[in-house]
PDB file of N, CA, C and O in Angstrom:
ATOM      1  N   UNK A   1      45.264  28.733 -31.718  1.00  0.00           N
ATOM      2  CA  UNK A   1      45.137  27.308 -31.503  1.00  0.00           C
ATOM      3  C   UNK A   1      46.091  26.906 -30.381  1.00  0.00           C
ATOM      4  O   UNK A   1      47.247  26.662 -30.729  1.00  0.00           O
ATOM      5  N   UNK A   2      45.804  26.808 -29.178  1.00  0.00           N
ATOM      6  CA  UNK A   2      46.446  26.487 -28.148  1.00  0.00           C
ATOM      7  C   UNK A   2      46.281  25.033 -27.698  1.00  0.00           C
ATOM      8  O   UNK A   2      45.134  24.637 -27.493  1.00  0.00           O
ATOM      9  N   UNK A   3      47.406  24.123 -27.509  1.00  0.00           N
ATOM     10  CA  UNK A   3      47.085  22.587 -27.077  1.00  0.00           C
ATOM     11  C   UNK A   3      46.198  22.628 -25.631  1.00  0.00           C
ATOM     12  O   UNK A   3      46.593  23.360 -24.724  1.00  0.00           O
ATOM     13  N   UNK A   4      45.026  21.834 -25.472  1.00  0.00           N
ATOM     14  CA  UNK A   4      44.540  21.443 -24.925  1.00  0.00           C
ATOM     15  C   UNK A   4      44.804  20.512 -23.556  1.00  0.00           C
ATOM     16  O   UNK A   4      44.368  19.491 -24.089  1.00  0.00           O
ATOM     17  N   UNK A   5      45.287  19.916 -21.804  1.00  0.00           N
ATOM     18  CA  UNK A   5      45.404  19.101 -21.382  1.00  0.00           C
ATOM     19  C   UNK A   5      44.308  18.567 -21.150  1.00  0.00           C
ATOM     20  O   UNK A   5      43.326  19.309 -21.203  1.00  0.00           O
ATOM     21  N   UNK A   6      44.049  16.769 -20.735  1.00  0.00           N
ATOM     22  CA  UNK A   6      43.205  16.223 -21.429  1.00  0.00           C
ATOM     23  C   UNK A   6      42.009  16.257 -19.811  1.00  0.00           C
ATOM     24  O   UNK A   6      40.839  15.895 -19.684  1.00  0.00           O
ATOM     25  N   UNK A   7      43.090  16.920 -18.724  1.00  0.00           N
ATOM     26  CA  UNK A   7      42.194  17.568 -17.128  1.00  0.00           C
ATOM     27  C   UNK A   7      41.328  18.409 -17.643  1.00  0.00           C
ATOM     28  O   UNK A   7      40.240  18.480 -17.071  1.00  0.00           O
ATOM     29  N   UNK A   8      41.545  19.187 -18.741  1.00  0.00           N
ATOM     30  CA  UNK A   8      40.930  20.441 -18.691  1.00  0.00           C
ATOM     31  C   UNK A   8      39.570  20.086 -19.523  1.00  0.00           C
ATOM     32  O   UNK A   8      38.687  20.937 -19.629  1.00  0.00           O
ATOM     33  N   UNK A   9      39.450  18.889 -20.064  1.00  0.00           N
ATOM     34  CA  UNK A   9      37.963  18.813 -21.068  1.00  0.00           C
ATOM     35  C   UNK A   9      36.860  17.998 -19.573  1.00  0.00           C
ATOM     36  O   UNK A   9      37.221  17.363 -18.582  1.00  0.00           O
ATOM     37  N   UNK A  10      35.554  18.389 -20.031  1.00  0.00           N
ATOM     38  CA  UNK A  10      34.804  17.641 -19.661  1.00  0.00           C
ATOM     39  C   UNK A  10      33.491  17.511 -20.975  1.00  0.00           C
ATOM     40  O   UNK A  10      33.072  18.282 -21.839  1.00  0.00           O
ATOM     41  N   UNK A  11      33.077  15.732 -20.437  1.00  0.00           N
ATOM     42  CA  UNK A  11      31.918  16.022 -21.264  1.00  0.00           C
ATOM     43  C   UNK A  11      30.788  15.274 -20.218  1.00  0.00           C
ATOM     44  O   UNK A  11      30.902  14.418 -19.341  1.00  0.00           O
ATOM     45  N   UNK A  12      29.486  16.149 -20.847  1.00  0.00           N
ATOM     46  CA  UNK A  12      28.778  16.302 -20.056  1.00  0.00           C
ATOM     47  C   UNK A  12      27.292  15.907 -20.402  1.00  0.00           C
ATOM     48  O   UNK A  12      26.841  16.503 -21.380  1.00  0.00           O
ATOM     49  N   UNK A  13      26.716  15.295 -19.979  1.00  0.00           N
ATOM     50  CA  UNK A  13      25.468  14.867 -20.652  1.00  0.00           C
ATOM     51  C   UNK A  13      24.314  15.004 -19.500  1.00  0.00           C
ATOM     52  O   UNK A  13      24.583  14.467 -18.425  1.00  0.00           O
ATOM     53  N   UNK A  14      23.196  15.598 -19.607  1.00  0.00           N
ATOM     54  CA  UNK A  14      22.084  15.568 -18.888  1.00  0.00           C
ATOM     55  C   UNK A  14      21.234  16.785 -19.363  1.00  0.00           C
ATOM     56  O   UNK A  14      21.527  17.493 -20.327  1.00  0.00           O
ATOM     57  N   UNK A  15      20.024  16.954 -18.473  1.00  0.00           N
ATOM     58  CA  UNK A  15      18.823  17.462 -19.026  1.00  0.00           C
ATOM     59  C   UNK A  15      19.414  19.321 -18.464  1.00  0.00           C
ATOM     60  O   UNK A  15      18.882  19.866 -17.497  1.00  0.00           O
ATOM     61  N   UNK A  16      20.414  19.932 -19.194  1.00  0.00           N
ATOM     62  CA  UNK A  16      21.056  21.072 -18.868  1.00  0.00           C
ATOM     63  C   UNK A  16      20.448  22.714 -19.624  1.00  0.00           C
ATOM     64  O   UNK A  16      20.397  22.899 -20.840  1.00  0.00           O
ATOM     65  N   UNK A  17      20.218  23.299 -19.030  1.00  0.00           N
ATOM     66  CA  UNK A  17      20.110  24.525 -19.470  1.00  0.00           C
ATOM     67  C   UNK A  17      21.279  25.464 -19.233  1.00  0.00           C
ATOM     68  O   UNK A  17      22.075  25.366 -18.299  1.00  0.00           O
ATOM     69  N   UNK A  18      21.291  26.531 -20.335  1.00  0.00           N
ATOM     70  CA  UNK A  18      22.547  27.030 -20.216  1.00  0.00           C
ATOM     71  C   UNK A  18      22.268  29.062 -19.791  1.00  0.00           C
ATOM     72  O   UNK A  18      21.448  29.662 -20.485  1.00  0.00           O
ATOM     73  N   UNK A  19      22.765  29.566 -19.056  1.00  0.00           N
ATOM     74  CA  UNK A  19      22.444  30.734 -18.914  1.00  0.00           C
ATOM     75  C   UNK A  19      24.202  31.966 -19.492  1.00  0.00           C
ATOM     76  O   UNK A  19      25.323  31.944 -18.984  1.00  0.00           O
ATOM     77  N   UNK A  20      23.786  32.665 -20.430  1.00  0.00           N
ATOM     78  CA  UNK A  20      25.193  33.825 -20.922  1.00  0.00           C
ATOM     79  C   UNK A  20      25.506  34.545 -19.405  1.00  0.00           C
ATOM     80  O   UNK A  20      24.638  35.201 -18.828  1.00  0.00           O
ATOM     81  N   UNK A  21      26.560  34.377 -18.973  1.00  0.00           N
ATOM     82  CA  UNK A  21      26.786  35.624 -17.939  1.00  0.00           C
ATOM     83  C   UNK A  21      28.241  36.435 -18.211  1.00  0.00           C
ATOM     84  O   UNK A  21      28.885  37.079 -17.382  1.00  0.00           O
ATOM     85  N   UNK A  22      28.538  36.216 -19.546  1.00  0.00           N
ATOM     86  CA  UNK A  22      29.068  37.268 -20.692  1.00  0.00           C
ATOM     87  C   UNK A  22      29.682  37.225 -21.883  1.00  0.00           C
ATOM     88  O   UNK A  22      29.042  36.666 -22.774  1.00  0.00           O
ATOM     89  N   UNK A  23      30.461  37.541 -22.085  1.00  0.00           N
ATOM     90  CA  UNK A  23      30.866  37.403 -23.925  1.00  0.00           C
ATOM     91  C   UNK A  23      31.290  35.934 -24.236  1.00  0.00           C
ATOM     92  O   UNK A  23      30.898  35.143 -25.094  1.00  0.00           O
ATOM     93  N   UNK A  24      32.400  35.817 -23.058  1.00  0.00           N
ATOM     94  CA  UNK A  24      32.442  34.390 -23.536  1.00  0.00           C
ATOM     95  C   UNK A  24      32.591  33.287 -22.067  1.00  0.00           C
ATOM     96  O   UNK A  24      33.475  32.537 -21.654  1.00  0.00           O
ATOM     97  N   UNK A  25      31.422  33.617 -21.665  1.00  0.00           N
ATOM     98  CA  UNK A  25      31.115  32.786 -20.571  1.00  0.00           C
ATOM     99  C   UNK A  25      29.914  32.316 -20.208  1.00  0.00           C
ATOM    100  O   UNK A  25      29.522  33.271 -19.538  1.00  0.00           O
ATOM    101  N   UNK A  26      28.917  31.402 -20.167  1.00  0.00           N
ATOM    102  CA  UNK A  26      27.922  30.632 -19.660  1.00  0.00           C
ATOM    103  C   UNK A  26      28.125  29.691 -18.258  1.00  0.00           C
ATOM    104  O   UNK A  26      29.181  29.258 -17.797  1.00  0.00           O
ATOM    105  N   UNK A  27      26.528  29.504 -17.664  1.00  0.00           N
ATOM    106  CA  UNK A  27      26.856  29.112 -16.782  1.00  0.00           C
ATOM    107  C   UNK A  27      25.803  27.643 -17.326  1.00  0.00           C
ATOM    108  O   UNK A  27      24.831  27.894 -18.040  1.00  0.00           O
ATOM    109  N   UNK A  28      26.120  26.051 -16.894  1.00  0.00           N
ATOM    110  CA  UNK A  28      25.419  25.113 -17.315  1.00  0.00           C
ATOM    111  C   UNK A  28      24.830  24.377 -16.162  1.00  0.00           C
ATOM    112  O   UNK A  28      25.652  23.952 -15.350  1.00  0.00           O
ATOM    113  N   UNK A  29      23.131  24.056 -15.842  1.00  0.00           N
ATOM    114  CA  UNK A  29      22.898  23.094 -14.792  1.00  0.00           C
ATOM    115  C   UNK A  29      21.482  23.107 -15.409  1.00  0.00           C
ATOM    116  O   UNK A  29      20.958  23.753 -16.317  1.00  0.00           O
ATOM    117  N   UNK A  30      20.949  21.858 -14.314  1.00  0.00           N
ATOM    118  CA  UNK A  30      19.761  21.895 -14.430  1.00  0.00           C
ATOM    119  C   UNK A  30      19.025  22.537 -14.247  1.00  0.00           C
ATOM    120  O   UNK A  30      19.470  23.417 -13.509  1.00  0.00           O
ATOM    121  N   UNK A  31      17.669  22.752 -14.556  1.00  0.00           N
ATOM    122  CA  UNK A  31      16.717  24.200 -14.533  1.00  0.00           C
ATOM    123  C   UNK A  31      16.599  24.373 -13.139  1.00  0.00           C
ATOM    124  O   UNK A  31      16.592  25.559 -12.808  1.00  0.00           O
ATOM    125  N   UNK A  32      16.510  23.615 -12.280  1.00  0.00           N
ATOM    126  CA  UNK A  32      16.300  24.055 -11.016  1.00  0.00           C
ATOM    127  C   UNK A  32      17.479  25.032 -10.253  1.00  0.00           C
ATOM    128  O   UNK A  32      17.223  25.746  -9.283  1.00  0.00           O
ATOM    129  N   UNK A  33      18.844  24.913 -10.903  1.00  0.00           N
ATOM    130  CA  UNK A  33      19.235  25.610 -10.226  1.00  0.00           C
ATOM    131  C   UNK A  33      20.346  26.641 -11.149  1.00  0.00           C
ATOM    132  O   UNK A  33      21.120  27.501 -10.729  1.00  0.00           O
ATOM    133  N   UNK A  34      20.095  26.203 -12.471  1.00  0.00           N
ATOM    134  CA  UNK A  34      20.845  27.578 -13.516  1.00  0.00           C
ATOM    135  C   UNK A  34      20.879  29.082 -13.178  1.00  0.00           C
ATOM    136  O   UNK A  34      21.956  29.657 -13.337  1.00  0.00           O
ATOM    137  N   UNK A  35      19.717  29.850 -12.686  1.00  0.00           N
ATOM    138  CA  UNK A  35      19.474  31.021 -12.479  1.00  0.00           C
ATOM    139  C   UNK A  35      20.348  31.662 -11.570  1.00  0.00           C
ATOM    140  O   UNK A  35      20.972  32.720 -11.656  1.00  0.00           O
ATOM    141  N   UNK A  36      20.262  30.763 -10.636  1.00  0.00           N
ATOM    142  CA  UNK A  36      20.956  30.931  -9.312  1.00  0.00           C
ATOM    143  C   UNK A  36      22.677  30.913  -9.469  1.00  0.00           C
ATOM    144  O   UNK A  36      23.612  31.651  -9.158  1.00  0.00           O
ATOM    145  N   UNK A  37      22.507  29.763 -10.064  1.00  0.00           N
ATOM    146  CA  UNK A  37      24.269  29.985 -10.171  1.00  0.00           C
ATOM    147  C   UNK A  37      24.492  31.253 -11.598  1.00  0.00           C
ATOM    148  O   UNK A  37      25.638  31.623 -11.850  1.00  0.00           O
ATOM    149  N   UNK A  38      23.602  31.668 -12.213  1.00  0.00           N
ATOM    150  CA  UNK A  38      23.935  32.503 -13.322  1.00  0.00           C
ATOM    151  C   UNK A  38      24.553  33.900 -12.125  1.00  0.00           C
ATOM    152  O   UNK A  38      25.578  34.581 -12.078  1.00  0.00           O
ATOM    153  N   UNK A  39      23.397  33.818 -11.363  1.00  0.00           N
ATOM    154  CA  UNK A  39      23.426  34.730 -10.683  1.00  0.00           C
ATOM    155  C   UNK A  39      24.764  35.309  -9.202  1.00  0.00           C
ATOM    156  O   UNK A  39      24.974  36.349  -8.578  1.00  0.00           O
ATOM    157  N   UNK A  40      25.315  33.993  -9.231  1.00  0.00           N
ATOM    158  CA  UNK A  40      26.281  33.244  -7.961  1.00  0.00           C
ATOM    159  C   UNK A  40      27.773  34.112  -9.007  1.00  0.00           C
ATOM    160  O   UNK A  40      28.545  35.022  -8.705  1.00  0.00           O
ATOM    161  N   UNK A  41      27.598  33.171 -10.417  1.00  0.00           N
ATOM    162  CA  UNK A  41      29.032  33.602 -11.176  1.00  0.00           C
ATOM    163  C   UNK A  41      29.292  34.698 -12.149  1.00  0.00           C
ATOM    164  O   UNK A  41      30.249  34.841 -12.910  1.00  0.00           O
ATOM    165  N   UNK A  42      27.598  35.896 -11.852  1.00  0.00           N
ATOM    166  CA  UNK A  42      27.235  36.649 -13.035  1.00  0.00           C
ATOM    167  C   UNK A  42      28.960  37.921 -12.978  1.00  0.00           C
ATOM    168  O   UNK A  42      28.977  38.816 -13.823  1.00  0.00           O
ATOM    169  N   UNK A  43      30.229  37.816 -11.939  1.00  0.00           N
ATOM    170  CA  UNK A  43      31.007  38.594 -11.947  1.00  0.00           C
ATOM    171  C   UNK A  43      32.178  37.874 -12.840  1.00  0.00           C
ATOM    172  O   UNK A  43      33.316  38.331 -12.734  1.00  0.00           O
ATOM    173  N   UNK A  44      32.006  37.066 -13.479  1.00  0.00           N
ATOM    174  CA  UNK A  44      33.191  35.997 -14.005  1.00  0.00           C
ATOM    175  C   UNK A  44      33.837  36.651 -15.183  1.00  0.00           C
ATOM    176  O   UNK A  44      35.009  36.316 -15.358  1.00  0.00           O
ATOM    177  N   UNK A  45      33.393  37.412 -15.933  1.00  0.00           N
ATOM    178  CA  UNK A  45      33.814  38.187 -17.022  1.00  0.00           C
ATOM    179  C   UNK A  45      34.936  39.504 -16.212  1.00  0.00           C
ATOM    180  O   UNK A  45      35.905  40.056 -16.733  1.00  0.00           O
ATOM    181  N   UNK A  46      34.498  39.666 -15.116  1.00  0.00           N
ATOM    182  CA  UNK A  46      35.564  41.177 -14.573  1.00  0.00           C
ATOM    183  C   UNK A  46      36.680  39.631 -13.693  1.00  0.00           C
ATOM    184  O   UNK A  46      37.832  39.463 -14.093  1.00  0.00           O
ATOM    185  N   UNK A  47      36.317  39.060 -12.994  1.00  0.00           N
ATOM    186  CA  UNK A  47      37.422  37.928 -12.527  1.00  0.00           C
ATOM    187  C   UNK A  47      38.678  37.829 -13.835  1.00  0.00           C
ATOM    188  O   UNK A  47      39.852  38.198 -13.790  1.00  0.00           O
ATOM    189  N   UNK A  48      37.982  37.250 -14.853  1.00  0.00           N
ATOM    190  CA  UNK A  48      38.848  37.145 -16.218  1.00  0.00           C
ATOM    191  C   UNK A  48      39.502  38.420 -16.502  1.00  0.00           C
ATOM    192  O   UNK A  48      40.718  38.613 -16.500  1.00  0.00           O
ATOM    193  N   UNK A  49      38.565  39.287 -16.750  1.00  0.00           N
ATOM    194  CA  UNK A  49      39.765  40.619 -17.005  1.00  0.00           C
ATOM    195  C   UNK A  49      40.598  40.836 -16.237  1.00  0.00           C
ATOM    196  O   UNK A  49      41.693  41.092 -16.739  1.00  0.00           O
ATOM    197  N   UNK A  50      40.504  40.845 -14.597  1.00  0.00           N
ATOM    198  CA  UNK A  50      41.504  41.200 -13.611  1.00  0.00           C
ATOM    199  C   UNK A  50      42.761  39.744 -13.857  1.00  0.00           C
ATOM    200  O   UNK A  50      43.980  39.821 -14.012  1.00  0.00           O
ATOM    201  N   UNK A  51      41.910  38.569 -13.812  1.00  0.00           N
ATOM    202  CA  UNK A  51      43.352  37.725 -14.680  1.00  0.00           C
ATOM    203  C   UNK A  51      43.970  37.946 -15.689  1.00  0.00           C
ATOM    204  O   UNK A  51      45.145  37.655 -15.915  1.00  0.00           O
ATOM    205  N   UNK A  52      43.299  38.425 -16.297  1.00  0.00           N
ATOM    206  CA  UNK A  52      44.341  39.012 -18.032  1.00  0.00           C
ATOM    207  C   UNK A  52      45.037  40.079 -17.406  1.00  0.00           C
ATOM    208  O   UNK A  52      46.183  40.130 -17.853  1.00  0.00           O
ATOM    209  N   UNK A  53      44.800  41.000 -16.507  1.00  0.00           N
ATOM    210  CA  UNK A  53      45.934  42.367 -16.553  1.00  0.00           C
ATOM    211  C   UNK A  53      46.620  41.685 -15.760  1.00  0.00           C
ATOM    212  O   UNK A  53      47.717  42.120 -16.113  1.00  0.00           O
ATOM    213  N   UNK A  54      46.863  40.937 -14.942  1.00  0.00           N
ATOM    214  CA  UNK A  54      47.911  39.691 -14.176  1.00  0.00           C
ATOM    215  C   UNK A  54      48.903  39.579 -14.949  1.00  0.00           C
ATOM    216  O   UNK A  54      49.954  40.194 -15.134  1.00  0.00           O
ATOM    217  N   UNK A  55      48.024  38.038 -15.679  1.00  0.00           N
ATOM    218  CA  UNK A  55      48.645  36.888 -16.271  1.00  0.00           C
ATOM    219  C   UNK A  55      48.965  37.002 -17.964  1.00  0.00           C
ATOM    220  O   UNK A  55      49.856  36.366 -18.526  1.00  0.00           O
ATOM    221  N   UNK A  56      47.963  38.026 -18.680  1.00  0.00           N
ATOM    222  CA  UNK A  56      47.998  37.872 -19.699  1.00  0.00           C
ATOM    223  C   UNK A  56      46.898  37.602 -20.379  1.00  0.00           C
ATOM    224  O   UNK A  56      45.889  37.501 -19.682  1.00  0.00           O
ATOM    225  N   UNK A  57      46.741  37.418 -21.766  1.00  0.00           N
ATOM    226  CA  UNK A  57      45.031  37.080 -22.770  1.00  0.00           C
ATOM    227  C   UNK A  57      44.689  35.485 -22.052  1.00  0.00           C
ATOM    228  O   UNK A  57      45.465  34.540 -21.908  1.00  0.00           O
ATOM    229  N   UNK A  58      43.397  35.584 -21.719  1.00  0.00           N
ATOM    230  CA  UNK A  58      43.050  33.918 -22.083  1.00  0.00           C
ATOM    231  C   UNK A  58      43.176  33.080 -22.757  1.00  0.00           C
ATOM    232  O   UNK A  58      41.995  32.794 -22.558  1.00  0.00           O
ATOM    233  N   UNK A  59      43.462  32.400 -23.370  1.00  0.00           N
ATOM    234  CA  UNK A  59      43.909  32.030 -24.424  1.00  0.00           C
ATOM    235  C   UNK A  59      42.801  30.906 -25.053  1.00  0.00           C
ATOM    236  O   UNK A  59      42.717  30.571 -26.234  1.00  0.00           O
ATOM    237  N   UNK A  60      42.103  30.498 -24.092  1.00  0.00           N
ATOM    238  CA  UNK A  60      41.145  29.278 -24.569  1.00  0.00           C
ATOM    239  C   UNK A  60      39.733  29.834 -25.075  1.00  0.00           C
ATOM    240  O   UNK A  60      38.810  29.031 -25.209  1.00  0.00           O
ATOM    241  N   UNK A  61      39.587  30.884 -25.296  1.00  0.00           N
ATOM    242  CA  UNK A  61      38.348  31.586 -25.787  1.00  0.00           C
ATOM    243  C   UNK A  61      36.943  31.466 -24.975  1.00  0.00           C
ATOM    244  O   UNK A  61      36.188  32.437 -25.030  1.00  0.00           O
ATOM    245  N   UNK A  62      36.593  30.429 -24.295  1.00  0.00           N
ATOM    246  CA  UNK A  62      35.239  29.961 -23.525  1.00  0.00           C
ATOM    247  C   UNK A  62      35.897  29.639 -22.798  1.00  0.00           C
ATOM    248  O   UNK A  62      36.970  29.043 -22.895  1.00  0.00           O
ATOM    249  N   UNK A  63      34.817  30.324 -21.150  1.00  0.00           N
ATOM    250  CA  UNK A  63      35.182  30.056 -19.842  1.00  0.00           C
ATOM    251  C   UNK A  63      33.556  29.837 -19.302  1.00  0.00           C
ATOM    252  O   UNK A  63      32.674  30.550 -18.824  1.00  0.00           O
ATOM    253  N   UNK A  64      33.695  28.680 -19.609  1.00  0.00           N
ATOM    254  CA  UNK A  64      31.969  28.181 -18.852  1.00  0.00           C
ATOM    255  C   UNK A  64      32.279  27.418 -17.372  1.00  0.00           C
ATOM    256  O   UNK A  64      33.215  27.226 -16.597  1.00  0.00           O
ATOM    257  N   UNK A  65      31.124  27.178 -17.495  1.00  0.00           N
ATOM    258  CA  UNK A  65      30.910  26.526 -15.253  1.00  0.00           C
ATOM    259  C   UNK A  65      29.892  25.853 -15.454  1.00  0.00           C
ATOM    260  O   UNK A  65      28.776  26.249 -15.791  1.00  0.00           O
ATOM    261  N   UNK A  66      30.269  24.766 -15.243  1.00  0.00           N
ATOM    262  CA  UNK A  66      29.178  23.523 -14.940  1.00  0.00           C
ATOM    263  C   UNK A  66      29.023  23.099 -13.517  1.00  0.00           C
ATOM    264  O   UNK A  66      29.847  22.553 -12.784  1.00  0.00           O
ATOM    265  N   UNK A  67      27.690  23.496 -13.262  1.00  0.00           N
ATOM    266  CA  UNK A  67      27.256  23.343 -11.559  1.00  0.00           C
ATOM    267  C   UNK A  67      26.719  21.855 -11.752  1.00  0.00           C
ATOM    268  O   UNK A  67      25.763  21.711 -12.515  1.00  0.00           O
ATOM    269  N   UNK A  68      27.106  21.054 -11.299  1.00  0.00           N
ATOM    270  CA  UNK A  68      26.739  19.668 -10.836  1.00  0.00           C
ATOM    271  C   UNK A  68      25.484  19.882  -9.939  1.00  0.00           C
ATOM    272  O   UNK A  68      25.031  20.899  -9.414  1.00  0.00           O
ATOM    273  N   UNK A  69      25.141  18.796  -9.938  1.00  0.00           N
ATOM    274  CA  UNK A  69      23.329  18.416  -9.283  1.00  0.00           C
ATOM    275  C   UNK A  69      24.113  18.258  -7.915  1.00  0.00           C
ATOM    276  O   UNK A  69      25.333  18.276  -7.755  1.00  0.00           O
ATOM    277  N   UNK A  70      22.965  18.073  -6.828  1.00  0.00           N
ATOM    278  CA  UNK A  70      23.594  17.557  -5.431  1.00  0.00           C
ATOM    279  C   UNK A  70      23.236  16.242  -5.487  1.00  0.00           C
ATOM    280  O   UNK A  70      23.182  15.638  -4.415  1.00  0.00           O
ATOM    281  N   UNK A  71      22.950  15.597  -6.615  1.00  0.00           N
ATOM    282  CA  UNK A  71      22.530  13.955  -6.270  1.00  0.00           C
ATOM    283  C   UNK A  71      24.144  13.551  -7.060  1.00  0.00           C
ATOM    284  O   UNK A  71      24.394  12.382  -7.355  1.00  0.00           O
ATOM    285  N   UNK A  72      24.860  14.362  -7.256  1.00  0.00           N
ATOM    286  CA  UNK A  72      26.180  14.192  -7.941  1.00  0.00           C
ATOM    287  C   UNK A  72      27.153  14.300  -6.722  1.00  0.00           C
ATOM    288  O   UNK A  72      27.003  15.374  -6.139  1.00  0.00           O
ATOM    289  N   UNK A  73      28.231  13.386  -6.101  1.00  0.00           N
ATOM    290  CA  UNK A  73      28.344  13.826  -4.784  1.00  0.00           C
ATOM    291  C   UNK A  73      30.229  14.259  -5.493  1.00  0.00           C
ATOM    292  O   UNK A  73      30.997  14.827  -4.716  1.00  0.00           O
ATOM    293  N   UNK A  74      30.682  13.931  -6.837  1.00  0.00           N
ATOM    294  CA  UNK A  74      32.045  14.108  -6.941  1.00  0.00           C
ATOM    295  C   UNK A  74      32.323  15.078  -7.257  1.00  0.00           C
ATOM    296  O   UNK A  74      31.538  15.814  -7.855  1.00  0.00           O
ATOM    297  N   UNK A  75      33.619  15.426  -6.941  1.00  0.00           N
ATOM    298  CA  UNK A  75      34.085  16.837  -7.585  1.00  0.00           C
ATOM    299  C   UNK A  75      35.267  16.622  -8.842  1.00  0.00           C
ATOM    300  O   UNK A  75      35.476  15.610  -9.512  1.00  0.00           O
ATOM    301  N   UNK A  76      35.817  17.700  -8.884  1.00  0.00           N
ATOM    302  CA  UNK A  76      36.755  18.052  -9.564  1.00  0.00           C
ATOM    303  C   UNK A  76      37.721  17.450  -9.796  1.00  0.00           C
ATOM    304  O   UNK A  76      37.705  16.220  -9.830  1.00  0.00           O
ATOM    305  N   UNK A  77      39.105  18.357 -10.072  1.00  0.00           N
ATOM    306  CA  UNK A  77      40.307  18.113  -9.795  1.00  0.00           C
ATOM    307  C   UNK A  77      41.262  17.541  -8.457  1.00  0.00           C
ATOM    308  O   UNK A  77      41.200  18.142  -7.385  1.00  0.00           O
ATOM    309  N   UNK A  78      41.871  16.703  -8.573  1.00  0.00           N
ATOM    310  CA  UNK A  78      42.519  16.988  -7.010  1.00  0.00           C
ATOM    311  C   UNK A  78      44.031  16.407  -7.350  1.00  0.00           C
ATOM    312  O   UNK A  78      44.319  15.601  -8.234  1.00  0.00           O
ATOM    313  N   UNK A  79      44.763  16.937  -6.559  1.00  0.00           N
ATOM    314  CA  UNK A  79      46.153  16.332  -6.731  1.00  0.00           C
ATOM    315  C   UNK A  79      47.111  15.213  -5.933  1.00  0.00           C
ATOM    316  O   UNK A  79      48.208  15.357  -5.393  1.00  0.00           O
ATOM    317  N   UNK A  80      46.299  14.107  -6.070  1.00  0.00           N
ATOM    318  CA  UNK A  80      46.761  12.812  -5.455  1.00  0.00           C
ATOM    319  C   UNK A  80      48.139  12.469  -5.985  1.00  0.00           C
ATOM    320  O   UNK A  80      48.708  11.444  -5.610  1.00  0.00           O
TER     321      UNK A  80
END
């Protein structure tokens, strides 16, 4: 049970399909373009392992990716 910061949640609502690209990773977008990004982030499970022999275990159990639409023009994080 690791505390949560409140940057790190998103919630997400729309017409989403979800594709496994490994144990504990999915990739989430709309059908038009899920495959593609399944296919864009299908290395994300060896990324994570090469961060664990780094940094250490993951600790948050799920490492998903939500690809935004392009009629979505915002991003992320930023440090203003």
């Amino acid at each position: 049970n690791v505390p949560t910061p409140a940057y790190l949640v998103a919630l997400v609502v729309g017409a989403l399909e979800e594709r496994k690209i490994g144990p504990r990773s999915s990739v989430w977008s709309e059908a038009e373009m899920v495959d593609a990004g399944a296919k864009e982030f299908e290395d994300t499970e060896l990324y994570l392992k090469t961060a664990e022999d780094i940094a250490g275990p993951y600790v948050w159990g799920r490492y998903d990716i939500l690809l935004l639409p392009p009629s979505f023009p915002y991003g992320g994080m930023n440090d203003d």
